[in-house]
C-alpha positions in Angstrom: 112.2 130.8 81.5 110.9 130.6 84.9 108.9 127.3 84.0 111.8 125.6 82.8 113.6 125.9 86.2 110.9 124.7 87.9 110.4 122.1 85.7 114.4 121.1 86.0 113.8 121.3 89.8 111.2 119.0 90.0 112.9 116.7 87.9 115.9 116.8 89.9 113.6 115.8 92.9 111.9 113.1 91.7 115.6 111.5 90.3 116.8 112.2 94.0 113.8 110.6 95.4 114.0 107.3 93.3 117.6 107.0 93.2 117.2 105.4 96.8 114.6 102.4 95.2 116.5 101.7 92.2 119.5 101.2 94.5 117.7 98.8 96.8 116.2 97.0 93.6 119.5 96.8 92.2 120.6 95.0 95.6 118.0 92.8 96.1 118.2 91.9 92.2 122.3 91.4 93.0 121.3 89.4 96.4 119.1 87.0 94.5 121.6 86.7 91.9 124.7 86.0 93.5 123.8 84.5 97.0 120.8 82.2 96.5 122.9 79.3 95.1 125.1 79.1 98.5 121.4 77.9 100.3 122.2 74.5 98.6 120.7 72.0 99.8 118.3 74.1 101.4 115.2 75.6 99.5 115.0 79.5 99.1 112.0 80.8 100.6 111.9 84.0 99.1 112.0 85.5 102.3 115.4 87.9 102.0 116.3 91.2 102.9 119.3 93.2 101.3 119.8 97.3 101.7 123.0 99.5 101.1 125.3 99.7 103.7 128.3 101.9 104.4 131.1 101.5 107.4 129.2 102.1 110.6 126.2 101.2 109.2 123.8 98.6 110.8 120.3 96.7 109.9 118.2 94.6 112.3 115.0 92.4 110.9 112.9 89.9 112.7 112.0 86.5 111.2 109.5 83.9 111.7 110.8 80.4 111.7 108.1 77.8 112.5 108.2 74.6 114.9 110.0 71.7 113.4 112.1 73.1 110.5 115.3 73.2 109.4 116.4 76.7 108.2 120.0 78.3 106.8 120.5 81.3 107.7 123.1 83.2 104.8 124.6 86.9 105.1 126.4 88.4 102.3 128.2 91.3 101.6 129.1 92.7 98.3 133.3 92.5 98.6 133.5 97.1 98.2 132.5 96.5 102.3 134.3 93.4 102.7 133.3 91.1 105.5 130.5 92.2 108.1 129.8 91.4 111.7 126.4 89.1 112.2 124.5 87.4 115.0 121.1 85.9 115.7 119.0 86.7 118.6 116.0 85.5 120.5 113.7 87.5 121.7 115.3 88.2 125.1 118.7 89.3 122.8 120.1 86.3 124.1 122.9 85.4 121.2 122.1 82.3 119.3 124.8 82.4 116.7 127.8 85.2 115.9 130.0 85.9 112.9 132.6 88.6 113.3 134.1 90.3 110.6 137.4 88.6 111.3 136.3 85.2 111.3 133.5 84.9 108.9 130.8 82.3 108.8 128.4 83.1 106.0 125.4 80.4 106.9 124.0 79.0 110.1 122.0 75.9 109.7 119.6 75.3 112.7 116.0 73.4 113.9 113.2 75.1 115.8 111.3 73.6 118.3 108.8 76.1 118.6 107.5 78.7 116.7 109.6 81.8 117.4 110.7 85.2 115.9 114.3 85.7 115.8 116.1 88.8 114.8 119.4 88.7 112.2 121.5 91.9 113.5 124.5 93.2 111.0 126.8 95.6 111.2 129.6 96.8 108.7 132.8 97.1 110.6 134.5 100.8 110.1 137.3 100.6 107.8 140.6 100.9 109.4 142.5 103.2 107.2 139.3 105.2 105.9 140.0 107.6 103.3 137.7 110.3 102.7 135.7 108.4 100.1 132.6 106.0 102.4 131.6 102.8 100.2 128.0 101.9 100.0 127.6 98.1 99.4 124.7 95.6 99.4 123.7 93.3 102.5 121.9 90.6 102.3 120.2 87.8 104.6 118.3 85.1 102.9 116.5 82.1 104.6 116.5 78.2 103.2 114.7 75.9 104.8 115.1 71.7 104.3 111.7 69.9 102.7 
């Protein structure tokens, strides 16, 4: 008897411990599926990043765009978390481009002149008449570039 409750612990471990990846395949698999088309005319370059979000929540990642290239920059939410706040940043935090929640712009189209890493910060506005109940939805950012 004592072997089969450890053996229903463990497996309750393990599906606790990959619940978290097959959530975050799940989103990147939804992110591909539903976002990639709104690059048009620009190529995907299969450089995206999606993860859950809840209210509160927020996600920073830092891209290389190289010297001469046209990019579109696109950040989705799945419509459970409605609209969320973005911006782009140099490396000196300086704001390059913003979308708040309550005036949305889902792509950014820009040029480089140099070589640079820039970092796509998002954050999912709290709801305003939270119930007790927090909704986790996917996030994406996804990069085009022209050819």
């Amino acid at each position: 008897m004592k072997h089969i409750g450890n053996l229903l612990a463990s497996a309750t471990l393990l599906a606790a411990l990959l619940l978290p990846s097959t959530a975050d395949a799940q989103c990147r698999s939804y992110a591909k599926n539903k976002w990639v088309p709104e690059l048009a005319p620009y190529k995907f370059n299969e450089t995206f990043n999606a993860a859950q979000l809840a209210p509160g929540e927020d996600a920073e990642v830092s891209l290389t765009f190289y010297s001469g290239q046209e990019y579109r920059i696109l950040v989705r939410s799945h419509p459970i978390l409605g609209e969320v706040n973005w911006k782009l940043v140099d490396g000196s935090n300086k704001i390059i481009f913003e979308s708040l929640a309550d005036d949305p712009k889902h792509t950014f189209d820009f040029k480089v002149a140099s070589t640079q890493q820039l970092k796509v910060q998002v954050w999912v506005p709290e709801a305003p008449n939270a119930n007790n109940m927090t909704h986790v939805g996917c996030v994406g950012i996804l990069v085009g570039f022209k050819e």
